[in-house]
The first five atom37 places (N, CA, C, CB, O) and aatype in JSON, in Angstrom:
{
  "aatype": [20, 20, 20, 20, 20, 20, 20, 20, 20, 20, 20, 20, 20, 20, 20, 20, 20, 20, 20, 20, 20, 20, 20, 20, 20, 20, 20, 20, 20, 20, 20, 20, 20, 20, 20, 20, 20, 20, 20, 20, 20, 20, 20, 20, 20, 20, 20, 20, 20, 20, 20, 20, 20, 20, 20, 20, 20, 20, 20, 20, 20, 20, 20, 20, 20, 20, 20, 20, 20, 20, 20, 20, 20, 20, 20, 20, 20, 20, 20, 20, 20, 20, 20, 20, 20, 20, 20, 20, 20, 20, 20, 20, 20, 20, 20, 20, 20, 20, 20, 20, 20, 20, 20, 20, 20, 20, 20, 20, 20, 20, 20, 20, 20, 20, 20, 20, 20, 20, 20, 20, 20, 20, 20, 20, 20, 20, 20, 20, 20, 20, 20, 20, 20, 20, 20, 20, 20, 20, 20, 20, 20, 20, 20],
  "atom_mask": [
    [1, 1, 1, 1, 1],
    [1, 1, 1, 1, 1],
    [1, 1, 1, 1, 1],
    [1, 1, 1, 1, 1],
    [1, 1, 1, 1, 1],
    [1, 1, 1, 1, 1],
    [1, 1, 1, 1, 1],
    [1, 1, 1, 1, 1],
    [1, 1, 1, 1, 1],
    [1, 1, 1, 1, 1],
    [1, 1, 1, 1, 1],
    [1, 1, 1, 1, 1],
    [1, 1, 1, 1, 1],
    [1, 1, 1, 1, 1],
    [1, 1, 1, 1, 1],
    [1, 1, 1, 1, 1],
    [1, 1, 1, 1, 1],
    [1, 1, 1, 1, 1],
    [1, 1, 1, 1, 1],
    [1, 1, 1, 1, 1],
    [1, 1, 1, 1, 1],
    [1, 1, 1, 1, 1],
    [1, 1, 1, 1, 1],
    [1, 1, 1, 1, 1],
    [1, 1, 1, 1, 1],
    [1, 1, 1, 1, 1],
    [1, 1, 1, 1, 1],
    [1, 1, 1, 1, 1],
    [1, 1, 1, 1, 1],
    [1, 1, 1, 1, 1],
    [1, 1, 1, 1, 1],
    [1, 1, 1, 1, 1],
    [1, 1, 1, 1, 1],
    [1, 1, 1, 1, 1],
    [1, 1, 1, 1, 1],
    [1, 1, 1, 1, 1],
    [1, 1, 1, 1, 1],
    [1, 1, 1, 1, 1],
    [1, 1, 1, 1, 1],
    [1, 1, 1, 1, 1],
    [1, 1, 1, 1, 1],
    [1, 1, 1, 1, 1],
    [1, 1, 1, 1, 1],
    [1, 1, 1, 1, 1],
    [1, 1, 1, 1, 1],
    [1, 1, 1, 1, 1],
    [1, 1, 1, 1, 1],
    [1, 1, 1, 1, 1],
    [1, 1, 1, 1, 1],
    [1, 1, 1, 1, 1],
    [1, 1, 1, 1, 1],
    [1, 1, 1, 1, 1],
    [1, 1, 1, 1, 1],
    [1, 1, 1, 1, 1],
    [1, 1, 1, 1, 1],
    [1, 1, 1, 1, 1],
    [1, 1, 1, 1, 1],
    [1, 1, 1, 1, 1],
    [1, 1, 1, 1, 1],
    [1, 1, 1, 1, 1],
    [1, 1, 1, 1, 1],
    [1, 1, 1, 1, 1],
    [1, 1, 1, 1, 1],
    [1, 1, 1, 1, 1],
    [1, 1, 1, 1, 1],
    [1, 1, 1, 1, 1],
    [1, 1, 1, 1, 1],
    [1, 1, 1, 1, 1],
    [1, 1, 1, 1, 1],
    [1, 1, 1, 1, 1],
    [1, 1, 1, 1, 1],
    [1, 1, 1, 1, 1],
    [1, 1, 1, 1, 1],
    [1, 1, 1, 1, 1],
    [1, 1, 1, 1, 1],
    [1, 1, 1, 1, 1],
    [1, 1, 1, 1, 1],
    [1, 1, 1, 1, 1],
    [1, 1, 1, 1, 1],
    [1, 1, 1, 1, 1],
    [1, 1, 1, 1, 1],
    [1, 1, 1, 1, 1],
    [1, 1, 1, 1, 1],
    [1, 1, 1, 1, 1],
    [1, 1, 1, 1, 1],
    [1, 1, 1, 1, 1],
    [1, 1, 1, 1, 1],
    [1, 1, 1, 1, 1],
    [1, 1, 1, 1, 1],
    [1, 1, 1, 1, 1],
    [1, 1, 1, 1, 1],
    [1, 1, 1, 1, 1],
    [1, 1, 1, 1, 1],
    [1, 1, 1, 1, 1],
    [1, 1, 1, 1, 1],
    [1, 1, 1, 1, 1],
    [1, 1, 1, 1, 1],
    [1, 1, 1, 1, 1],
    [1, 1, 1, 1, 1],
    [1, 1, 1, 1, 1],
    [1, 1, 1, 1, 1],
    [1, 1, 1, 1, 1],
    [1, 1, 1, 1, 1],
    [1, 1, 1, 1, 1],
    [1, 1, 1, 1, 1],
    [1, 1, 1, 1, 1],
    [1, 1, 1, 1, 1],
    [1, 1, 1, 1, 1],
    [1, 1, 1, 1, 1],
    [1, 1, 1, 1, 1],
    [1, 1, 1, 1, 1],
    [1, 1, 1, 1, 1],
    [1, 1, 1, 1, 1],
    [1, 1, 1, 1, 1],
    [1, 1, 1, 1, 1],
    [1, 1, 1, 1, 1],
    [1, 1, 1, 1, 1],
    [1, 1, 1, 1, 1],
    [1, 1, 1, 1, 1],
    [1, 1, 1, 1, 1],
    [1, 1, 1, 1, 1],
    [1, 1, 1, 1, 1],
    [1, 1, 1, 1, 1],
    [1, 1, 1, 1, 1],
    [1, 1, 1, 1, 1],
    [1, 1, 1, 1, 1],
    [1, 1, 1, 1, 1],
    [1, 1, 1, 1, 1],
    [1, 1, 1, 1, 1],
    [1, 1, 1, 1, 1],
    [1, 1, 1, 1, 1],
    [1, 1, 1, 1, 1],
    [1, 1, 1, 1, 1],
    [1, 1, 1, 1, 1],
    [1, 1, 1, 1, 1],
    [1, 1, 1, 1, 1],
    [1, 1, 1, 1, 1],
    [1, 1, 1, 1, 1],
    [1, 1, 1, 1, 1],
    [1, 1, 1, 1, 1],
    [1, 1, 1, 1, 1],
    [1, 1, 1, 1, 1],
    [1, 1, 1, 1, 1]
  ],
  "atom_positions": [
    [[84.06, 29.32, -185.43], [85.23, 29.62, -186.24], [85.94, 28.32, -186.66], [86.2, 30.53, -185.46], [86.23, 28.08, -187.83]],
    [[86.15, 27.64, -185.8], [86.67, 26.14, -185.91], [85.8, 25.29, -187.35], [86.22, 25.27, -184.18], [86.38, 24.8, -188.32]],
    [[84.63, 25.31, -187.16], [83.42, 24.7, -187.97], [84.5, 25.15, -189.15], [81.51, 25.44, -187.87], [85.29, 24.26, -189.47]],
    [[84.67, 26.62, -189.94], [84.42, 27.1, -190.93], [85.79, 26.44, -191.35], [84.04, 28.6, -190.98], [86.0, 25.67, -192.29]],
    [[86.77, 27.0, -190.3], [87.99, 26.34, -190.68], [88.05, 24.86, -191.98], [88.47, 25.85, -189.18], [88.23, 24.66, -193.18]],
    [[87.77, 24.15, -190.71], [86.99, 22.49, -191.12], [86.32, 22.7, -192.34], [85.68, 21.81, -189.95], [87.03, 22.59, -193.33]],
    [[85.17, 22.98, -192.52], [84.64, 23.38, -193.96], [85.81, 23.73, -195.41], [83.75, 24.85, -193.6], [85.82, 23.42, -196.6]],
    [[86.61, 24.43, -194.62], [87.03, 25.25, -196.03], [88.45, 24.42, -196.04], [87.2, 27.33, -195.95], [89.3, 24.55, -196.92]],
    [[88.54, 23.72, -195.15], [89.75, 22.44, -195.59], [89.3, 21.31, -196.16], [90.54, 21.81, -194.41], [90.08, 20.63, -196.84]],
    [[88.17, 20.99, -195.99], [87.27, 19.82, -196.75], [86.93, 20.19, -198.34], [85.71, 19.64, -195.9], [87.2, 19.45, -199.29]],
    [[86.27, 21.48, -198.41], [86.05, 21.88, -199.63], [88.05, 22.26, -200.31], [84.74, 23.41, -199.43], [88.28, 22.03, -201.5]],
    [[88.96, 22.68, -199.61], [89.84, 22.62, -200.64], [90.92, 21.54, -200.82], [90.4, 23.73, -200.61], [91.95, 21.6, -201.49]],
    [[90.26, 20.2, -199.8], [90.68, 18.76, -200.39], [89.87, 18.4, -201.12], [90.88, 17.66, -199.56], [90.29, 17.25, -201.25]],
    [[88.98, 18.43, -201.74], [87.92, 17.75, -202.17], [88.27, 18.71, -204.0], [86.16, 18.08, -200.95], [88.26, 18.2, -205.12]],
    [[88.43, 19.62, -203.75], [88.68, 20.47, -205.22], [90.14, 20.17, -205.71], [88.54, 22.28, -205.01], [90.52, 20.22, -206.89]],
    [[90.93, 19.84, -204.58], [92.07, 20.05, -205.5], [92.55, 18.13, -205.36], [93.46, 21.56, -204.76], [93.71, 17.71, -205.36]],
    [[91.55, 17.47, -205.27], [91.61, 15.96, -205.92], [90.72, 15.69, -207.45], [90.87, 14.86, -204.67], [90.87, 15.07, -208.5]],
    [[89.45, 16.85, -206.63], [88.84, 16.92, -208.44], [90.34, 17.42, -209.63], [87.21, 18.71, -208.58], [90.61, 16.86, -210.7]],
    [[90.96, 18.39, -209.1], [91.76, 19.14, -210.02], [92.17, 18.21, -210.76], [92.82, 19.94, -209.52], [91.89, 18.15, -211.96]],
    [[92.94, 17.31, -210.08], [94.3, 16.43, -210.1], [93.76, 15.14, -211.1], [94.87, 15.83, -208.27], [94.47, 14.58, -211.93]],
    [[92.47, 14.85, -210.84], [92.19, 13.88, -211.49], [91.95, 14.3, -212.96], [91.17, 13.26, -210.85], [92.49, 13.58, -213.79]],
    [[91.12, 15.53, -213.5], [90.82, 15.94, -214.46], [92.17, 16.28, -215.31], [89.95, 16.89, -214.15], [92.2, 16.03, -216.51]],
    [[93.2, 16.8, -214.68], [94.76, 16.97, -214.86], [95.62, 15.24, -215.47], [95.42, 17.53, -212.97], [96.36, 14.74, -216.31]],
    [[95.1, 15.08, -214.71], [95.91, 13.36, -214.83], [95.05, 12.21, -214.94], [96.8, 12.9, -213.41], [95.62, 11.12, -214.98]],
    [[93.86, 12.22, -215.0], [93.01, 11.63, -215.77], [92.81, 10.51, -214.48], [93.58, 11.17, -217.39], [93.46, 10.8, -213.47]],
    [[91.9, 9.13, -214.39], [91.77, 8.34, -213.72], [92.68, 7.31, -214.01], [90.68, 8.13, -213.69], [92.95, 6.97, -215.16]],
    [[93.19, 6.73, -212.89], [93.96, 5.47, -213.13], [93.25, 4.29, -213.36], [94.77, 5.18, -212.08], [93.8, 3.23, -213.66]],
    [[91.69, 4.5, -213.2], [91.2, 3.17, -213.42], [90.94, 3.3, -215.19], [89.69, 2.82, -212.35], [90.98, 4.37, -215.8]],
    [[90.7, 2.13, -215.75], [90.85, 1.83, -217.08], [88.96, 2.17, -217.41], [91.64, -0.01, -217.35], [88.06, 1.6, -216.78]],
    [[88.79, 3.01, -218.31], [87.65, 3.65, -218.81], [86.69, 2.16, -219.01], [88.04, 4.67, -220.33], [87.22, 1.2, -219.57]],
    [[85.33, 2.07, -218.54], [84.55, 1.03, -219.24], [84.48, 1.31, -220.97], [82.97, 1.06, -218.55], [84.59, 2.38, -221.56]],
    [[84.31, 0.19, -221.42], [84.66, -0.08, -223.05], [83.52, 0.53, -223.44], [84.84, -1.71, -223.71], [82.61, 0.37, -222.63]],
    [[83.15, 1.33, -224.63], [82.32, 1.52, -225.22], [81.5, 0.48, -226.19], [82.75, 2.37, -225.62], [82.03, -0.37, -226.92]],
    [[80.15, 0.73, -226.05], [79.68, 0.11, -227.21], [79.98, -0.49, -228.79], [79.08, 0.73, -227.29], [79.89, 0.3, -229.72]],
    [[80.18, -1.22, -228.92], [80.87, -1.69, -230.72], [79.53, -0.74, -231.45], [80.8, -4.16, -231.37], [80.05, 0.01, -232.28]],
    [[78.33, -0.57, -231.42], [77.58, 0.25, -232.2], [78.16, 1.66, -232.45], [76.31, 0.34, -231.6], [78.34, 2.15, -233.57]],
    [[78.53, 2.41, -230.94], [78.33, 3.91, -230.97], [79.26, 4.43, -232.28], [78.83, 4.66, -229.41], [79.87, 3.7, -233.06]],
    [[79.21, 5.61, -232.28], [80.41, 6.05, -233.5], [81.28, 6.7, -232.86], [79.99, 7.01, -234.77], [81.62, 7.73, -233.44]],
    [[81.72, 6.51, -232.01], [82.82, 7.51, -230.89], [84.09, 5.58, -230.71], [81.4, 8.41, -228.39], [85.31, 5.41, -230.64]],
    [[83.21, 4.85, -230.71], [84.03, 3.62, -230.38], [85.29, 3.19, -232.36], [82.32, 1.96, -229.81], [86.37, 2.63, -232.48]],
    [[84.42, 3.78, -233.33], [84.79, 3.32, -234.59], [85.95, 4.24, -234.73], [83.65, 3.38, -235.73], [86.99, 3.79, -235.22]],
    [[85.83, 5.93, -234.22], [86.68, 6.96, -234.87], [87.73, 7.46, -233.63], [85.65, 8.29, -235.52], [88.72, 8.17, -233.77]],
    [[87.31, 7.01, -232.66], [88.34, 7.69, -231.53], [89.47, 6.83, -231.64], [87.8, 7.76, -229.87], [89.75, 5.64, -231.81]],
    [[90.18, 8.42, -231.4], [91.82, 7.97, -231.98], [92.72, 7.87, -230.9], [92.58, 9.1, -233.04], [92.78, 8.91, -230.24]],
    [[93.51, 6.86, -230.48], [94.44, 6.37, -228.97], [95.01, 7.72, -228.76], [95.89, 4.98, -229.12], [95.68, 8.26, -229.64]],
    [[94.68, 8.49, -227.22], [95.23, 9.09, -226.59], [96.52, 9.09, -225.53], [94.46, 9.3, -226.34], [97.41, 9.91, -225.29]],
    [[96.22, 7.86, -225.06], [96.53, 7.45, -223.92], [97.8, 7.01, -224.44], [95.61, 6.5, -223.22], [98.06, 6.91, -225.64]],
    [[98.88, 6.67, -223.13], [100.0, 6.74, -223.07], [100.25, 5.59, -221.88], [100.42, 8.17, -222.93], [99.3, 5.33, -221.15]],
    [[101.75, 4.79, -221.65], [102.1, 4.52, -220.46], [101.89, 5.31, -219.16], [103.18, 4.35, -220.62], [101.73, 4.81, -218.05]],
    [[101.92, 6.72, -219.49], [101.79, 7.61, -218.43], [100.4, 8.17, -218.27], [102.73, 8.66, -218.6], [100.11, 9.11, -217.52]],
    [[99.5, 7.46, -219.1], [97.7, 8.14, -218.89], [97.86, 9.2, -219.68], [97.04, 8.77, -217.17], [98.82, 9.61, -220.33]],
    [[96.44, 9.68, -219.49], [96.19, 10.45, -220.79], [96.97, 11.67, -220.92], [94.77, 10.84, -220.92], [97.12, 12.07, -219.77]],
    [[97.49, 12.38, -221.65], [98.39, 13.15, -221.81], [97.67, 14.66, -222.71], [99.56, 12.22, -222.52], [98.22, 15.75, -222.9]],
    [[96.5, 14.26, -223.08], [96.28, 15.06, -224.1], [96.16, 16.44, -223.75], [95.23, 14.65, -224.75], [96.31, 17.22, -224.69]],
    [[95.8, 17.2, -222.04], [95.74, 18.26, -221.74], [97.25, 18.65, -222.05], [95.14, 18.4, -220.46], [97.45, 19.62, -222.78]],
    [[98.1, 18.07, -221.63], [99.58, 18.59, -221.13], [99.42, 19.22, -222.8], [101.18, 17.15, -220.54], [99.32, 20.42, -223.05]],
    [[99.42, 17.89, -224.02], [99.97, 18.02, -225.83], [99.15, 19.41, -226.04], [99.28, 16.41, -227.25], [99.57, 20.37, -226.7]],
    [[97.24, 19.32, -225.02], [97.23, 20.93, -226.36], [97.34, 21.84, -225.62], [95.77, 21.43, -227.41], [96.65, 22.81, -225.91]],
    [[98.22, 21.94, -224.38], [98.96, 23.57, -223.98], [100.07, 23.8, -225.18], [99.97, 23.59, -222.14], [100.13, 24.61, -226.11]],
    [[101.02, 22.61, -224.68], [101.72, 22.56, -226.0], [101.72, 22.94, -227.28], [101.8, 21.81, -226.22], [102.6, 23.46, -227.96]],
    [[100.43, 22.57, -227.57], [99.93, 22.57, -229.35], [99.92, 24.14, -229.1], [98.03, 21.65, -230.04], [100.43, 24.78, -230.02]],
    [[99.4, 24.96, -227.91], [98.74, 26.31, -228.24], [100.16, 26.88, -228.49], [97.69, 27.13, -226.95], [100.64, 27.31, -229.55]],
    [[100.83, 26.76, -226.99], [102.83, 27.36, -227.21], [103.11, 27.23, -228.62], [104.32, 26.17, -226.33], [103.58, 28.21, -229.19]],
    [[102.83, 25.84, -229.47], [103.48, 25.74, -230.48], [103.15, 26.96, -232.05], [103.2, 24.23, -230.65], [103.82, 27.32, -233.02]],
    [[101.32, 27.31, -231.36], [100.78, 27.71, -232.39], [101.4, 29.26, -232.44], [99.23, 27.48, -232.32], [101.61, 29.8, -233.52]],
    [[101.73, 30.1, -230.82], [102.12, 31.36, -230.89], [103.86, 31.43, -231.44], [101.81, 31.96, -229.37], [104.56, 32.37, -231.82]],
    [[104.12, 29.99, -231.26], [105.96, 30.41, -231.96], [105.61, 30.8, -233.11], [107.31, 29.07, -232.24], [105.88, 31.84, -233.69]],
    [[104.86, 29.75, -233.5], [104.83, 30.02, -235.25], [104.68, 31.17, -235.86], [103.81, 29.4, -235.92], [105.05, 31.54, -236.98]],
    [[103.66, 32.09, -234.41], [103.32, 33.8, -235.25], [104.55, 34.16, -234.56], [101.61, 35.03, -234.81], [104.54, 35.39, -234.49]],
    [[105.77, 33.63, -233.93], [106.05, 34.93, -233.63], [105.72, 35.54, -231.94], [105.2, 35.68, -234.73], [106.34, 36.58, -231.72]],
    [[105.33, 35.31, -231.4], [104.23, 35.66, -230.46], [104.92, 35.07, -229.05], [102.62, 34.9, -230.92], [104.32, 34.47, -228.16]],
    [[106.53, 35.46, -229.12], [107.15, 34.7, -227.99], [107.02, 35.23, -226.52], [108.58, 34.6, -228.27], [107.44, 34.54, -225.59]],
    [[106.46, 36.37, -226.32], [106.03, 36.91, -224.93], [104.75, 35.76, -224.73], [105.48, 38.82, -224.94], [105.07, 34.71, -224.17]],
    [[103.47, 35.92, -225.13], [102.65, 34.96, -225.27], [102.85, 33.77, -224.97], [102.34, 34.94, -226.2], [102.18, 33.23, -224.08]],
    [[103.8, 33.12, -225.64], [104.32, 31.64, -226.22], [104.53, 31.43, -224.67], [105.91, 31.45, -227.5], [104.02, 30.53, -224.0]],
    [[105.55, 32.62, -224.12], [106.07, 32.28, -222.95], [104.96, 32.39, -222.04], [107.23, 33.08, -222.59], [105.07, 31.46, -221.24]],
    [[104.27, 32.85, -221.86], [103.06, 32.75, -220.54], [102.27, 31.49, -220.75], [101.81, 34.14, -220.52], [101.48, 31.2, -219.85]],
    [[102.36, 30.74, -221.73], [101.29, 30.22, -221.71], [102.27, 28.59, -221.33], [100.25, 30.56, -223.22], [101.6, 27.66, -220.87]],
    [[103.61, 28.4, -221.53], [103.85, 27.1, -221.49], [104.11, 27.65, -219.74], [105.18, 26.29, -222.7], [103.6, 26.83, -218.97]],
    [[104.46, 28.27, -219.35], [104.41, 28.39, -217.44], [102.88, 27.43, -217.35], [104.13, 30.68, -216.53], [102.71, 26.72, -216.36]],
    [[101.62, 27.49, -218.65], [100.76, 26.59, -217.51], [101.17, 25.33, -218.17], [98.88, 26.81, -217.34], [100.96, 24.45, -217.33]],
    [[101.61, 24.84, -219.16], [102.26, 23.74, -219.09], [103.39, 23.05, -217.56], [102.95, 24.02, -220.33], [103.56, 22.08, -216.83]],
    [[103.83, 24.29, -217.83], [105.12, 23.74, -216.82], [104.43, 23.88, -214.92], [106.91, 25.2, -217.16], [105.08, 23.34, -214.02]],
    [[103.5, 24.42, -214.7], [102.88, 24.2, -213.53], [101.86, 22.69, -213.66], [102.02, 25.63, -213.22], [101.77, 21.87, -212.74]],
    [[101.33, 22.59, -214.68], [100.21, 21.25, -214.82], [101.31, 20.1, -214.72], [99.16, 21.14, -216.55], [101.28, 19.19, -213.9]],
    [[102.16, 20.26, -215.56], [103.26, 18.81, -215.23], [103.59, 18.69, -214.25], [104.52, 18.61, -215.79], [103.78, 17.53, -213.88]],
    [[103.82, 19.68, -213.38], [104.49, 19.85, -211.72], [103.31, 19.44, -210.93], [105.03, 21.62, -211.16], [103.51, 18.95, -209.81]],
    [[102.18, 19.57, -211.34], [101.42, 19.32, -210.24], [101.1, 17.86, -210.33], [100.21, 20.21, -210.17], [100.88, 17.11, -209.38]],
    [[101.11, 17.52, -211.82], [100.51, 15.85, -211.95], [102.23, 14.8, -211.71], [99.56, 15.52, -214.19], [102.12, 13.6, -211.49]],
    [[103.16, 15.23, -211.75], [103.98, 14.57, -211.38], [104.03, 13.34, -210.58], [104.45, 15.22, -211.03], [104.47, 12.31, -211.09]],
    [[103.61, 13.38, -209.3], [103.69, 12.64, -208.0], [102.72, 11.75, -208.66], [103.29, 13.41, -206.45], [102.97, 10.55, -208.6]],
    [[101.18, 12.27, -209.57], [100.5, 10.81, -210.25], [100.79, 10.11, -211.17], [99.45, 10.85, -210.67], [100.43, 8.93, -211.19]],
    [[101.65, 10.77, -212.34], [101.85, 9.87, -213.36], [103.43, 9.15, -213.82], [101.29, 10.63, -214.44], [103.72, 8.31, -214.67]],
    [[104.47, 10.11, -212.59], [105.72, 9.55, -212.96], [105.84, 8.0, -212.65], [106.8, 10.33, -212.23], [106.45, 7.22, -213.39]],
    [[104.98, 7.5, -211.06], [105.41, 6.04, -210.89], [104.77, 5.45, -212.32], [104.74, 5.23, -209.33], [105.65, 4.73, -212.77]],
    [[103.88, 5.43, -213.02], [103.57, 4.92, -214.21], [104.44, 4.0, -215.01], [103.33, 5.87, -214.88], [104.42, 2.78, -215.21]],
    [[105.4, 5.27, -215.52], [106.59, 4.73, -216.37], [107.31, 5.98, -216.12], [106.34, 4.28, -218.1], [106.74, 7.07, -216.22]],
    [[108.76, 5.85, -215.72], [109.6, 6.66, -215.19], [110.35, 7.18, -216.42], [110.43, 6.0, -214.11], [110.49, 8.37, -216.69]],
    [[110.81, 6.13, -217.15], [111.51, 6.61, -218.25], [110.99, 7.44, -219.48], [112.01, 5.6, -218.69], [111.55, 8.18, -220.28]],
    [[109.25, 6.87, -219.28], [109.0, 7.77, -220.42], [108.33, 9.66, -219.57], [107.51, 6.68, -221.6], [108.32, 10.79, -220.06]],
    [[107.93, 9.2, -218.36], [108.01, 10.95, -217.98], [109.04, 11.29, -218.05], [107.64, 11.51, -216.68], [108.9, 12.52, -218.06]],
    [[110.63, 11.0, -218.14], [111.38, 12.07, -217.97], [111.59, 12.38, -219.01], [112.38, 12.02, -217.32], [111.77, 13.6, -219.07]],
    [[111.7, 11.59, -220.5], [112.08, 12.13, -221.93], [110.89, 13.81, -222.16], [111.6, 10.49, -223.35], [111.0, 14.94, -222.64]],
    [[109.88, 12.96, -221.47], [109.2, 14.45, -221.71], [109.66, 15.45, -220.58], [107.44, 14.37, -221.67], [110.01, 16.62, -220.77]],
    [[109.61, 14.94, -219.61], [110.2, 16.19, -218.64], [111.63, 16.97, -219.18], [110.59, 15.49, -217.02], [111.97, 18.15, -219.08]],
    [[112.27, 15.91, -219.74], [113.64, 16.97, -220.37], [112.68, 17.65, -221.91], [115.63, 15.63, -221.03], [112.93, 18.81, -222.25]],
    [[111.92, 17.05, -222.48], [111.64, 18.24, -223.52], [110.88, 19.35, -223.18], [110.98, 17.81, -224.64], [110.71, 20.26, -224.0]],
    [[110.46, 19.38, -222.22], [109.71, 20.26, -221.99], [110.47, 21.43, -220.77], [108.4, 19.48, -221.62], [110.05, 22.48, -220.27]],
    [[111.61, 20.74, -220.62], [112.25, 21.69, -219.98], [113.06, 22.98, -220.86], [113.13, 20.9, -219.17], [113.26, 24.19, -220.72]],
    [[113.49, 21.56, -222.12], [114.29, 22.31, -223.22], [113.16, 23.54, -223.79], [114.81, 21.07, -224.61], [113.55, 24.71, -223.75]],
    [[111.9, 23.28, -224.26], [111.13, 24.24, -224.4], [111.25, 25.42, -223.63], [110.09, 23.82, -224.31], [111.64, 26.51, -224.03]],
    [[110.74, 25.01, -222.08], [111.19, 26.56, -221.52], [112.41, 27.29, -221.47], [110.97, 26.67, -220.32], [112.55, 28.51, -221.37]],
    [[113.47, 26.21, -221.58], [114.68, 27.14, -221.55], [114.58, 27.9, -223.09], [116.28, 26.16, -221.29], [114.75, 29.11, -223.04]],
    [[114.46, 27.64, -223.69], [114.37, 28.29, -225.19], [113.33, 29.08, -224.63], [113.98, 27.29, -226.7], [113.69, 29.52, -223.54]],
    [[112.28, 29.4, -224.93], [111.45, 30.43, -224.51], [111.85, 31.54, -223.15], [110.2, 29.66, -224.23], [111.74, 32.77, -223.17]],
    [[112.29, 30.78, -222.13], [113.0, 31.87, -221.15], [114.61, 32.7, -221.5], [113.23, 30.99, -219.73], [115.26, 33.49, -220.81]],
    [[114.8, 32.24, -222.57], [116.03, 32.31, -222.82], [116.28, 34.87, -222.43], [116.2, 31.29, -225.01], [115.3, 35.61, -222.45]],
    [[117.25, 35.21, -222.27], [117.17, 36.1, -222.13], [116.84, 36.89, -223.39], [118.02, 36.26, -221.5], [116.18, 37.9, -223.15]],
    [[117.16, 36.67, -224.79], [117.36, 37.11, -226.42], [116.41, 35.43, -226.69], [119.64, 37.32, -227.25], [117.24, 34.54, -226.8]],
    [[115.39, 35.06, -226.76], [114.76, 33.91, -227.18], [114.26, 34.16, -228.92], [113.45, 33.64, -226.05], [113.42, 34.87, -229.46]],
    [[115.02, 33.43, -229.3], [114.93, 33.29, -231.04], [114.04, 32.32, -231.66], [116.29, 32.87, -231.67], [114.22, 31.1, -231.62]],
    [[113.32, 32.76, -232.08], [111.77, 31.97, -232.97], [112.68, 30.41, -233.31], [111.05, 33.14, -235.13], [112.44, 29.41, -232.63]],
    [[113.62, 30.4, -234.34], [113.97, 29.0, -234.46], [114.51, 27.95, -233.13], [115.03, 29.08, -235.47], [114.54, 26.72, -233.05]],
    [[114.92, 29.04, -232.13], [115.47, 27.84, -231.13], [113.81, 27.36, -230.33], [116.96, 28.65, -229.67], [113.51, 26.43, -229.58]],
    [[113.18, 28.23, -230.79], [112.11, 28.07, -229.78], [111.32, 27.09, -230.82], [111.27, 29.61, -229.19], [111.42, 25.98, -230.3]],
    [[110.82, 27.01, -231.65], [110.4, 26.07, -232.7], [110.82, 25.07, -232.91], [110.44, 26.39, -233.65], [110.14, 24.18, -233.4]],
    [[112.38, 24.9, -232.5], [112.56, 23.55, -232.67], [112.81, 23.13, -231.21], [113.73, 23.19, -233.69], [112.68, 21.91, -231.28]],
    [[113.05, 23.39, -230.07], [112.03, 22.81, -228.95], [110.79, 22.79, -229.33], [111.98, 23.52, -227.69], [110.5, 21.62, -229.59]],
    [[109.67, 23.66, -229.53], [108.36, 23.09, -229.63], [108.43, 21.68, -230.35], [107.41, 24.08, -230.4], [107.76, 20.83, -229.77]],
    [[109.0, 21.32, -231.32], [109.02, 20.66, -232.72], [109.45, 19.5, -231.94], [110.04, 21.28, -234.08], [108.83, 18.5, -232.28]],
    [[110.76, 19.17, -230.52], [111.11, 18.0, -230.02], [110.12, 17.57, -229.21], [112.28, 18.03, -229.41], [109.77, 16.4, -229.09]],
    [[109.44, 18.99, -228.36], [108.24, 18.88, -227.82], [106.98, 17.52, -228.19], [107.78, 20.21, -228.2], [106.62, 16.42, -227.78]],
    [[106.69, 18.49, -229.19], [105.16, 17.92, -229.65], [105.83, 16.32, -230.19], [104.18, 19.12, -231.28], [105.08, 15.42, -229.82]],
    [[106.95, 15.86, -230.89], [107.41, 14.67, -231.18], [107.65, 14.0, -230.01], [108.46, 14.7, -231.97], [107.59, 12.77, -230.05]],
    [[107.92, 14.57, -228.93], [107.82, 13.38, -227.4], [106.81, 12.81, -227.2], [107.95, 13.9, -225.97], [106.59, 11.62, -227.02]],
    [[105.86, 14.08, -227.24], [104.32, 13.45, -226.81], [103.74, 12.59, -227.67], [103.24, 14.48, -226.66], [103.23, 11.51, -227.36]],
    [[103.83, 13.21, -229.1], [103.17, 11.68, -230.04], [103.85, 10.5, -229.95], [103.15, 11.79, -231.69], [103.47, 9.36, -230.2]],
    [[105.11, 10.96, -229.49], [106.02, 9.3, -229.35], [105.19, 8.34, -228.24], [108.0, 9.52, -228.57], [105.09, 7.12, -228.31]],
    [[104.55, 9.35, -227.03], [104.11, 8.47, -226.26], [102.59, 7.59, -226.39], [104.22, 9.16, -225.22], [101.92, 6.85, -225.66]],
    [[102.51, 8.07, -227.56], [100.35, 7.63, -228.05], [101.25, 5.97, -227.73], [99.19, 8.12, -230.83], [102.44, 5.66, -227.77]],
    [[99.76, 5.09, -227.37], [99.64, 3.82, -227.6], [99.26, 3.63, -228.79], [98.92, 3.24, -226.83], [98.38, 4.26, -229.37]],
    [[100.11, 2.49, -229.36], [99.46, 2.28, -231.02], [98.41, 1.08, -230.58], [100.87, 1.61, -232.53], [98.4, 0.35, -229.59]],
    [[97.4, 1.19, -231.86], [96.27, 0.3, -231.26], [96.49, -1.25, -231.77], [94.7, 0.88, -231.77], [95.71, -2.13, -231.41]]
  ]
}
C-alpha cells in the first residue's frame, strides 16, 4: 500500500511540473534556430519580460471571440480557465517582472469582474476584453 502511495505521489509531481512548464513555458532561453529554416524568417516575437504568454492571450482571444457573439454565459466559463492558468503560473512568472504581471493581473481581473458582474453588459465586457488583449500585446518583445 505504501509502494502505491509513493508511486502516485511521484507520478502527480512529475505531471503537475510537466503542467506548469507547458503553462509557463521554460525559463531557459530556446536554442536559436537555423538562419536557413523558414520558421526562423516568419516567426513573429511571442515572448514577453514575463515568458511566453501566448497560452494565457488565446484563452483570452477565445473570451474575446464569445463577447463579440454575445455569448456571455460561455464568455464567462471560459475566462475561469484563464483566471485558474494565471493562478497557477503565478509563483513562475511574477518574479520575472513584477510590474508588468500585475498590469495584466489588474486587466484581467477587470475582465472577470465585467463578465461576473450580476446584469453583465456586452459593452462593459468588450471593453475589458479590448484593455485585456491591449495588455498582452503591450507585453510582445519588439525585435
Amino acid at each position: 500500500m505504501r509502494t502505491l502511495q509513493n508511486m502516485v505521489r511521484h507520478v502527480a509531481i512529475v505531471s503537475a511540473i510537466a503542467l506548469l512548464s507547458i503553462a509557463t513555458g521554460c525559463s531557459k532561453p530556446a536554442d536559436k534556430p537555423n538562419a536557413g529554416t523558414p520558421s526562423a524568417s516568419v516567426a513573429a516575437p511571442s515572448g514577453s519580460k514575463l515568458g511566453d504568454l501566448s497560452a494565457f492571450r488565446t484563452i483570452a482571444a477565445d473570451v474575446s471571440a464569445l463577447v463579440a457573439k454575445n455569448d456571455l454565459p460561455a464568455a464567462k466559463t471560459r475566462i475561469k480557465d484563464l483566471e485558474s492558468a494565471w493562478d497557477s503560473a503565478e509563483a513562475g512568472i511574477k518574479p520575472r517582472a513584477a510590474s508588468d504581471w500585475h498590469v495584466l493581473d489588474k486587466a484581467i481581473d477587470r475582465s472577470l469582474d465585467a463578465l461576473r458582474s450580476s446584469t453583465p453588459k456586452q459593452s462593459d465586457c468588450q471593453a475589458a476584453m479590448g484593455e485585456l488583449m491591449a495588455a498582452f500585446d503591450a507585453m510582445r518583445v519588439q525585435p
